[in-house]
C-alpha positions, 0 to 999 in steps of 0.5 A: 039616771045613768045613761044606759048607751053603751060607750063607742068601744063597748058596742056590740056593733064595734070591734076593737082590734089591739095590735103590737106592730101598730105604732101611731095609726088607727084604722076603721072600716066597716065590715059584715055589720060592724064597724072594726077599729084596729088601734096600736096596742100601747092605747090606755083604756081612755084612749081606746074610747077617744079614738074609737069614737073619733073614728066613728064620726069621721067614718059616718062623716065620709059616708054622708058625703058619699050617699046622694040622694035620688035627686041629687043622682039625677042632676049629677047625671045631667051634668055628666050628660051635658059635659061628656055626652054632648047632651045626648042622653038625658035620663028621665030618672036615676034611682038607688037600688038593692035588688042588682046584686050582679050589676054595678048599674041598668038602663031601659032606654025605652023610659031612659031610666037609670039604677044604680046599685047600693053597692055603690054607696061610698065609693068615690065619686069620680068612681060614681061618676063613671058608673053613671056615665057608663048607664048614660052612655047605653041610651045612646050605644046599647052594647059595648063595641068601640062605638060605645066606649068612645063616648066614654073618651072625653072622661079622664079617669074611665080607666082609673075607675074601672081598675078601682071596680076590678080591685074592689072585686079582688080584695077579699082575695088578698091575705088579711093584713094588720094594716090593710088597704087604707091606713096611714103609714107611721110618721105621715101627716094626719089627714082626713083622706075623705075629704076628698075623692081619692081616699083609698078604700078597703072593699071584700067583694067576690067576681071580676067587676071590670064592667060596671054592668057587672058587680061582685058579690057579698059585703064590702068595708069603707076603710079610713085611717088617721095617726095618732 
């Protein structure tokens, strides 16, 4: 009986996108949906399946890696309390949400509850980290005065994150690219940049995301590239 799954590069959920100014990278990332992989022109056919799928795994590997549990939010967010805050903020509880469409995160220091948006799903860690650090820093300071932002002093990449959040909101308003934010350019080494907390990301939200109280709008892509 002939298997009725359609191969990675004829699935409607994936789009294939050829180019002739792509020489040796191959791009994915997900979009509205649907996961594009854009591949160099010359590809044979056998190719195209070969490195569609390859993709497709190392993207759903990236994702798994980048999507803890409720749990595992809540024990990240104590040790971030007792490395940064002093032990200050212990939260009763840290939770995924998909209603925050205007927020990175929230608090109720009432019941030192934590809600971290879905939209966060995917983003680096050390992005992650200081989105919770954030929300653990208003048990503590509920407003943003100097007060508030020197309990974030002691975590190195505050900065660093917060650029991360605003870029994310600007993407959707850079040019479309062949090669957008996150391909590897030709003659570097291939690598799996997931593997690690830095890999670049190709992200399209609207609004100005500097505060992670504040999130942008619709849709994002988690982008990954290798060479060939």
């Amino acid at each position: 009986m002939a298997n009725s799954t359609p191969e990675p590069a004829d699935d409607p959920r994936v789009e294939v996108r050829r180019s002739g100014r792509r020489r040796s990278t191959v791009t994915a990332y997900r979009e509205a949906g649907r996961t594009v992989v854009l591949i160099p022109a010359r590809f044979t056919r056998s190719q195209e399946q070969e490195w569609v799928q390859r993709m497709l795994d190392r993207l759903s590997a990236q994702e798994r890696r980048r999507r803890p549990g409720d749990e595992e939010l809540l024990t990240r967010a104590q040790t971030l309390n007792e490395r940064h805050l002093r032990g200050l903020a212990t939260p009763a509880s840290v939770t995924w949400v998909q209603n925050q469409n205007t927020r990175w995160g929230s608090c109720t220091p009432a019941d030192r509850s934590i809600r971290l948006s879905t939209r966060l799903l995917g983003m680096p860690a050390w992005v992650l980290d200081y989105v919770l650090l954030h929300e653990l820093a208003h048990l503590i300071q509920p407003g943003h005065g100097p007060d508030f932002w020197s309990l974030l002093d002691t975590y190195p990449r505050t900065e660093r994150a917060r650029g991360f959040l605003e870029g994310f909101s600007a993407a959707r308003d850079l040019p479309v690219d062949d090669d957008p934010p996150g391909s590897v350019p030709d003659g570097e080494t291939p690598a799996d940049r997931a593997e690690h907390g830095d890999t670049e990301e190709e992200h399209g939200e609207a609004g100005t995301p500097t505060d992670p109280d504040e999130a942008p709008g619709e849709g994002s892509g988690r982008s990954l590239a290798a060479t060939t």
